[in-house]
N, C-alpha and C positions, 0 to 999 in steps of 0.2 A: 205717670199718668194712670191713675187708677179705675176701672172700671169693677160694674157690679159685681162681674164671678170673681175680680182680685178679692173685693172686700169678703167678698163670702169663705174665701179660704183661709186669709191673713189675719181676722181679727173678730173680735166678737161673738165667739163660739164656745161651744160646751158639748158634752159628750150624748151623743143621740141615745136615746132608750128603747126598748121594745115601747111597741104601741099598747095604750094603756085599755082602747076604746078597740070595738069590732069595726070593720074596715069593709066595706062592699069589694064587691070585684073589679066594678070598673075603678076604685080610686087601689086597689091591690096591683091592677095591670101598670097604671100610673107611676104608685110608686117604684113598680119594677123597673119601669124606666128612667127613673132619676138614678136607681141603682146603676143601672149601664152605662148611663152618662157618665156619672164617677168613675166607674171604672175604667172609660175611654181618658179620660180629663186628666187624673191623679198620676198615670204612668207617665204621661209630658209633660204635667207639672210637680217634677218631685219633690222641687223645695214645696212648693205649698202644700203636697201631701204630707210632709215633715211637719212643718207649719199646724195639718189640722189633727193629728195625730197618726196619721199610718205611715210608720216605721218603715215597712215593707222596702221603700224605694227611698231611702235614708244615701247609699249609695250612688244615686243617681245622681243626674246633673243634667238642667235642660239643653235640648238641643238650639242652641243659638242662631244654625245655619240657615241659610232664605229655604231650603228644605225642610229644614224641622218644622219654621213657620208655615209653610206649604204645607204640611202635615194633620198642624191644629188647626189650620181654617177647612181644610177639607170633613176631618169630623166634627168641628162646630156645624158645617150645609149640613151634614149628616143627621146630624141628632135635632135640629131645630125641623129638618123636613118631620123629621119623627114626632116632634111635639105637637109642631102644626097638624099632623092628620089627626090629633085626639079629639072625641068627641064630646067639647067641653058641657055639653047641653044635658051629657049622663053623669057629671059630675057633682057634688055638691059645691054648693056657694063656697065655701072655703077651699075647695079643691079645685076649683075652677080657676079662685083669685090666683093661686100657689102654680097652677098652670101658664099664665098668663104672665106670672113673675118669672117663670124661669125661660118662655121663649124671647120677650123684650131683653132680659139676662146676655142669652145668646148673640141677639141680636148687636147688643152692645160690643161685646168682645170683638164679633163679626168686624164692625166698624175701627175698632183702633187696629186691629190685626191689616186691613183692606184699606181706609180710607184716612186713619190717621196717620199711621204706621209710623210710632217711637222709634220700634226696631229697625227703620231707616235715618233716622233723625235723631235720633239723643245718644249719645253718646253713654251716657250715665245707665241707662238701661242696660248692660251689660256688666262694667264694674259697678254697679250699686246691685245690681242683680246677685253676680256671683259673690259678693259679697254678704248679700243676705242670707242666700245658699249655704251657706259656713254659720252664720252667725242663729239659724234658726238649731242646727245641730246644738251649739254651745251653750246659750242661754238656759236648758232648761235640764236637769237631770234626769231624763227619761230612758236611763239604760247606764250602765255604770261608763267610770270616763273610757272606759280600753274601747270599749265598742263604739261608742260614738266618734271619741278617734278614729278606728277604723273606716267609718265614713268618712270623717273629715277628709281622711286622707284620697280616700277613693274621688271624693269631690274635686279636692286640689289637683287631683291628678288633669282632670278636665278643663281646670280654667282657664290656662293656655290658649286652649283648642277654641276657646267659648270668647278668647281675647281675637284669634285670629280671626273669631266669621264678623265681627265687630268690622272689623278693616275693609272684610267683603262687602260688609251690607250697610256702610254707612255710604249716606249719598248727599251730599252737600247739606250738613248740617246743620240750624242756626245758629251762630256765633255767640247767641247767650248759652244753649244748651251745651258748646263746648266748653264754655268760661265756667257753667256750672260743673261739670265734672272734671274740669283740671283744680277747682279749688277743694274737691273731695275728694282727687286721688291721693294725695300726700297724708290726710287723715286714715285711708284704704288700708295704704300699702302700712303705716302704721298698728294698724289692727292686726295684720298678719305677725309683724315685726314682734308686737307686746302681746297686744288680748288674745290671739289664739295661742300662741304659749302657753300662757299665762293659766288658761282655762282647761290646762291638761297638766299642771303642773305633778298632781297626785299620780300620775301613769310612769312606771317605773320599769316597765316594760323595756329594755334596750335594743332588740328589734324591730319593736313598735316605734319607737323615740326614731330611731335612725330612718327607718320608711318617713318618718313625722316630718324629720329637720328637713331632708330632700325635696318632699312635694310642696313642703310652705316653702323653701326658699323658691323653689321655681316658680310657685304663683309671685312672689315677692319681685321677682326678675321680669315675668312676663308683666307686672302691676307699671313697673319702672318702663319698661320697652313699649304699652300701649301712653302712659303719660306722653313718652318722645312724639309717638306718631300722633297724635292729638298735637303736642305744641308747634310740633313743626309739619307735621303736612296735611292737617284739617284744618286748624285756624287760621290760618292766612288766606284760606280759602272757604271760609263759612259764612255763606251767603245765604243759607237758605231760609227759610222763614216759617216761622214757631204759630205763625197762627192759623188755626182751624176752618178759618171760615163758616160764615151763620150758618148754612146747611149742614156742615157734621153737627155745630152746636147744638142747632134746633135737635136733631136727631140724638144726640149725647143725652140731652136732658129727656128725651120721648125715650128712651133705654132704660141708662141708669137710676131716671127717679119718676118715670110714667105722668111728666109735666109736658103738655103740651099747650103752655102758654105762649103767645109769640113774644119774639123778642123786644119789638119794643113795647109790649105790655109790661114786659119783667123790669124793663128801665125803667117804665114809669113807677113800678110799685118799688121799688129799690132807690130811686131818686124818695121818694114821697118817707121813707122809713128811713132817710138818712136823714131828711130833713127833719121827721119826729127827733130822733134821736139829740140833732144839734142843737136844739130847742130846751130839749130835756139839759142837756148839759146846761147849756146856759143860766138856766133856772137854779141846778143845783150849785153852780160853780159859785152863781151869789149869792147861797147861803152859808159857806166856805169864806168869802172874802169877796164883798160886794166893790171894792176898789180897783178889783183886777180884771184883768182878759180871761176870757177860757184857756187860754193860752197858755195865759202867767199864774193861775191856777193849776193847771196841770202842770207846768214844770216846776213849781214847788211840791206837788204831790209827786213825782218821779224822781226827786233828791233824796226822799224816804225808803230806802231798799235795806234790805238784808246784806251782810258783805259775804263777795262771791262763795267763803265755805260755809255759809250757814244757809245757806239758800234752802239746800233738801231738807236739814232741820224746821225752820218756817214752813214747809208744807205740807211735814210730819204734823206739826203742833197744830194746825186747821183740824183735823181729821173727824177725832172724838167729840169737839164740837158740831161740825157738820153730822155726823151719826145724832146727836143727843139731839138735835136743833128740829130734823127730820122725825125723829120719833116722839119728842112733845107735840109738833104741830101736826101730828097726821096727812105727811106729805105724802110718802109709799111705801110701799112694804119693800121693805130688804131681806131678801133671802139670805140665806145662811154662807158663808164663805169666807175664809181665810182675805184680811186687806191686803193690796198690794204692796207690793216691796217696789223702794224710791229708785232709781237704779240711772245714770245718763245713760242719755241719747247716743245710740249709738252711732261710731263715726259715716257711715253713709248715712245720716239721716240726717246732722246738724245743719247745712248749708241750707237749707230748706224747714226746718220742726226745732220750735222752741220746746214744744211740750207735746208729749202723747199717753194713750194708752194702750198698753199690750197684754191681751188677753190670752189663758189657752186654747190651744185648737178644739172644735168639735169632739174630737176620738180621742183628746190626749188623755189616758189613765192614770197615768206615771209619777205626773208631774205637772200640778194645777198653780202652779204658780204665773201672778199679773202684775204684770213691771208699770210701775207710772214713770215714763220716762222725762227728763226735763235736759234741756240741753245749757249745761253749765259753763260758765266762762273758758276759754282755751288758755290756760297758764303764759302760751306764747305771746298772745296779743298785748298788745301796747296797751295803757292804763285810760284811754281814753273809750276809745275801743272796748275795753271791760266794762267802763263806767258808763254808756250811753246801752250797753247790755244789760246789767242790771238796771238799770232807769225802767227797762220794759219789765221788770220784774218786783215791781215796789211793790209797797206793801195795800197798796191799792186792789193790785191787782191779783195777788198771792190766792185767796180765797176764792176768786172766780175760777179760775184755772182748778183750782182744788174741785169744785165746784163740777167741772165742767166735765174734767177727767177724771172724777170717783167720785164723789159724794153729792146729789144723787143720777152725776150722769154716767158715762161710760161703763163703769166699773159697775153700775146697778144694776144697769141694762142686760150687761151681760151675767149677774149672777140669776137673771129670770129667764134666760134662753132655754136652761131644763126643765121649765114647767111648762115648756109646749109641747105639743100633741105633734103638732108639722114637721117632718125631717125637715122641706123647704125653710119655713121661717125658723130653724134653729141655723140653716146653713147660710143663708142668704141677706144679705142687708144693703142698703141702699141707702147713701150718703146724706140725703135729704130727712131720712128717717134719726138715723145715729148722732150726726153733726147735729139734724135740727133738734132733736130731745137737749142735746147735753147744751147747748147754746140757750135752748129755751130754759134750762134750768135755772142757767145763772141772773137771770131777771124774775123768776119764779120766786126763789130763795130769799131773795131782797123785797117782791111784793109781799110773799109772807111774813117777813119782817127778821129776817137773819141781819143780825148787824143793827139792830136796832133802828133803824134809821138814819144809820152813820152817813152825813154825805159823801165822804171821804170813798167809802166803798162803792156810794153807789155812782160818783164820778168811773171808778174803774169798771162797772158795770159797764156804763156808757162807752165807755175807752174801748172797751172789748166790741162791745155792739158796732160802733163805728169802725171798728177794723173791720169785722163782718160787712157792714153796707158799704164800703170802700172794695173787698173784697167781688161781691156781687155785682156792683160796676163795671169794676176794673175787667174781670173775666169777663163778663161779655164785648165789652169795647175795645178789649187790647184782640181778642178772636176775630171778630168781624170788621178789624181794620179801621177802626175811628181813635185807637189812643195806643200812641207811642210809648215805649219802655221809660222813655224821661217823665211824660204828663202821668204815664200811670205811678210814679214813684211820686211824682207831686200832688196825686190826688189824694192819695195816702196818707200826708201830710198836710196839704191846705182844708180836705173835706172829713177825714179820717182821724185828724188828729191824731198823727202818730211819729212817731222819732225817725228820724232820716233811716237810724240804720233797720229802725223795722218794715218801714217804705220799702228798701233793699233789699230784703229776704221776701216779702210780701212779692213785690212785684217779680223777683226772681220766681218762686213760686207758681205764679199765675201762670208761668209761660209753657208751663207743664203741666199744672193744673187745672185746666181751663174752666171746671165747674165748680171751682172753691165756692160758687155764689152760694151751695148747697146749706150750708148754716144758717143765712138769714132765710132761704127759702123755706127750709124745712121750721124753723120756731114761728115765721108767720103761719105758716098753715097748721100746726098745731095749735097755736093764740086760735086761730079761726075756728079749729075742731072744738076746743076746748071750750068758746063762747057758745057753739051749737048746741055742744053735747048737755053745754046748764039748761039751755032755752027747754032744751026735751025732757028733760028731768025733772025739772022743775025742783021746787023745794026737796027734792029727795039727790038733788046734788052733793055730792062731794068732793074736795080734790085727791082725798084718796081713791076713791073709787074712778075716776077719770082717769087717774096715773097708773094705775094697777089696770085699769082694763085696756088704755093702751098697752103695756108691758104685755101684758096678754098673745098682743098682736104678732112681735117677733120685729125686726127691722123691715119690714113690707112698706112700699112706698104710703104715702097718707092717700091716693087716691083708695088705696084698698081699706085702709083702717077707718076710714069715713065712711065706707059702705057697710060694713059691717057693724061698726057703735050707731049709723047713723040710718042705717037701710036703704040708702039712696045712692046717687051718683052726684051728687052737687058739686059745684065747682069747691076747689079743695084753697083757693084764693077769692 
């Protein structure tokens, strides 16, 4: 369950600069206090100071215990009493907005720590947690392997400890949330087994190795002894209930993406944009094969896949088209940076993420390496099982995904975070913002005419889209209690158009995710910015210059980049 300050640590980040511009004193006093914030924030969250680059607390490991959590909400009162007393009125308009982003920020955190609280309820928060703890170490060469080692191990040493407050602090958890981290432990404790080995292979250190064997077996042991007490003395007793209810939601979306539409207004615009959508298919599905269903046109188009080891090859081969396609059509400027390297999904993340993007941290100097993750068939699984997996990965669909996570979304976005001015907006991003860009892209790319006009592709457009307005549904109605784990898997599939087993992971998902609606949210109010921004411009419109000047912005929700392109407060839907 990700909130604003996760995203702002975890992803989509680049190295802060000295300020290029002169700074008044009251936005100098400001920034000093975003300063102390971090430095309050980074010591209790050390994987994510790992994560953004400061090394410093590589050795750490968070405090898991109802104390530790007692701890960070005390200094989140702290520091947000702090923001609220600034006097935004001596600020500038940009410093104001950047004020404003990082108390709602707080406030959000406030909210899952207090009133959603995972750390009571998910199980998975903990082993997918400590698990990431390790695995931000590994991924990235920012220090030779002995030393990073040496973390690792100082980490592993604490997982135990971090398995036991688990036991303390879980309180009748929902029986999905446990289902979902008993199907991700055996991947877990796997990763310690193979992938951290494996990723210290070149340390030949023999006292180092021997510390090494010792602390991974014992996480390996403690990995196996928390599966036990999850199978056998939580599930049989997990009754408790995964959803939010409209008041945190309403609040989750007035935090995380400074939307304070009500909820059943976001139905109605999300019904209405599923229905464009379904319409849209229709149309194109009959110029494809006017004899078939949408139905039976999509399932001939999902029998066209890559076979499961050529998958990463196919999404390699998109790339340099995508680059060439952007730079004949003057879509945006692409700063300069190294492409990502293809890499899976790693094991805490598959049960949940077919595809992602992972960026460097903020501070990391070392080692600017961005993994486009994709999550590729399990060797274990049954042939059918593989085969209804790839189906979601045809070749329909191959280029939006590419699309969506590097060329020109994610991966773009974040190669323009060092040409902001803002510490905030190189640090800070909101899901509405990132999802809705990279989402908006992949309809963007096909209006500009990538693919010629393939229907074919623009079927998987649509596929994708309708995932998203199924998505946005689904999260709101499975949260405020109108649609059960069953209806929400078959909305998926009767309204969504989508394959049983991606229903399955989708609505798995939601149940932890509650704001996945952030995708369609976020590319309709861009469509919206983006239709404003021509009306003002008039003839002197471009789409580069609207795509570049959002980039500009940083991941700031659209209520702020509306006010700023547009000078106003207009509703941002």
């Amino acid at each position: 369950m990700r909130t604003a300050l996760a995203i702002i640590i975890g992803a989509l980040l680049l190295i802060s600069g000295p300020e290029a511009r002169p700074v008044d004193s009251n936005a100098a006093n400001f920034n000093a206090l975003v300063d102390k914030f971090f430095d309050f924030y980074f010591p209790l969250h050390p994987s994510a100071a790992t994560a953004a680059g400061f090394h410093q607390f590589d050795a750490k490991l968070e405090d898991y215990t109802a104390a530790g959590n007692e701890q960070v909400t005390r200094g989140l009162k702290d520091y947000l009493t702090k923001f609220e007393s600034v006097d935004r009125t001596k600020l500038s308009p940009d410093t104001a907005a950047d004020l404003d982003w990082v108390i709602v920020s707080i406030r959000g955190e406030l909210l899952e720590l207090e009133d959603i609280q995972p750390w009571r309820k998910d199980p998975d928060t903990y082993s997918g947690g400590v698990t990431n703890s390790i695995f931000v170490i590994m991924k990235r060469n920012f220090a030779p392997p002995e030393e990073r080692l040496r973390s690792v191990i100082a980490r592993e040493s604490q997982i135990p400890k971090a398995l036991e407050a688990a036991q303390q602090n879980l309180q009748i958890p929902p029986k999905i949330y446990v289902e979902i981290a008993l199907e991700q432990l055996p991947d877990e404790a796997d990763f310690y087994r193979k992938d951290v080995p494996e990723a210290f292979s070149a340390v030949k250190d023999p006292k180092l190795l021997s510390e090494f064997k010792a602390s991974n077996q014992a996480v390996i042991e403690a990995f196996e002894k928390y599966e036990k007490f999850l199978q056998e003395s939580v599930l049989p007793k997990a009754s408790g209930d995964f959803r939010i209810g409209a008041e945190n939601y309403r609040k989750k979306l007035l935090y995380d993406e400074m939307v304070d539409i009500p909820l059943d207004r976001l139905l109605e615009i999300g019904y209405a944009d599923l229905h464009r959508n379904q319409q849209a298919m229709k149309e194109v599905a009959a110029k494809i094969d006017p004899k078939l269903s949408v139905q039976e046109v999509l399932a001939q188009i999902q029998k066209n896949h890559p076979a499961p080891d050529h998958l990463m090859q196919s999404f390699r081969d998109t790339f340099q088209g995508l680059r060439t396609f952007i730079a004949e059509k003057k879509i945006i400027t692409i700063p300069a940076g190294p492409p990502p390297t293809l890499e899976d999904t790693p094991p805490f993340m598959r049960a949940t993420t077919s595809a992602s993007m992972d960026t460097p941290g903020a501070y990391e100097t070392r080692s600017r390496e961005a993994f486009f993750n994709v999550t590729t068939p399990d060797p274990k699984w049954a042939a059918g099982r593989t085969e209804g997996w790839m189906q979601s990965f045809n070749n329909s669909m191959i280029p939006g995904t590419a699309i969506h996570e590097v060329y020109p979304g994610h991966y773009v976005q974040f190669l323009w975070i060092s040409h902001l001015h803002s510490k905030i907006r190189k640090l800070f991003f909101c899901g509405s913002n990132a999802e809705g860009w990279a989402h908006y892209s992949e309809q963007m790319m096909l209006d500009e005419g990538y693919g010629n006009g393939n229907p074919v592709l623009r079927m998987g457009q649509l596929e994708d889209a309708l995932l998203r307005n199924a998505r946005f549904i689904v999260g709101i109605q499975m949260h405020t209690g109108n649609m059960t784990l069953d209806q929400a898997k078959d909305f998926f599939i009767k309204e969504g158009y989508q394959l049983a087993s991606v229903a399955d992971i989708e609505t798995k998902r939601g149940t932890s995710d509650p704001t996945y609606l952030v995708y369609t949210l976020g590319k309709l109010q861009i469509l919206k910015l983006r239709e404003d921004y021509r009306k003002k411009q008039g003839k002197d419109f471009t789409l580069l210059d609207f795509h570049d000047k959002f980039m500009q912005q940083g991941g700031v929700p659209l209520k702020i980049v509306r006010k700023d392109m547009l000078g106003d407060d207009s509703p941002t839907l």
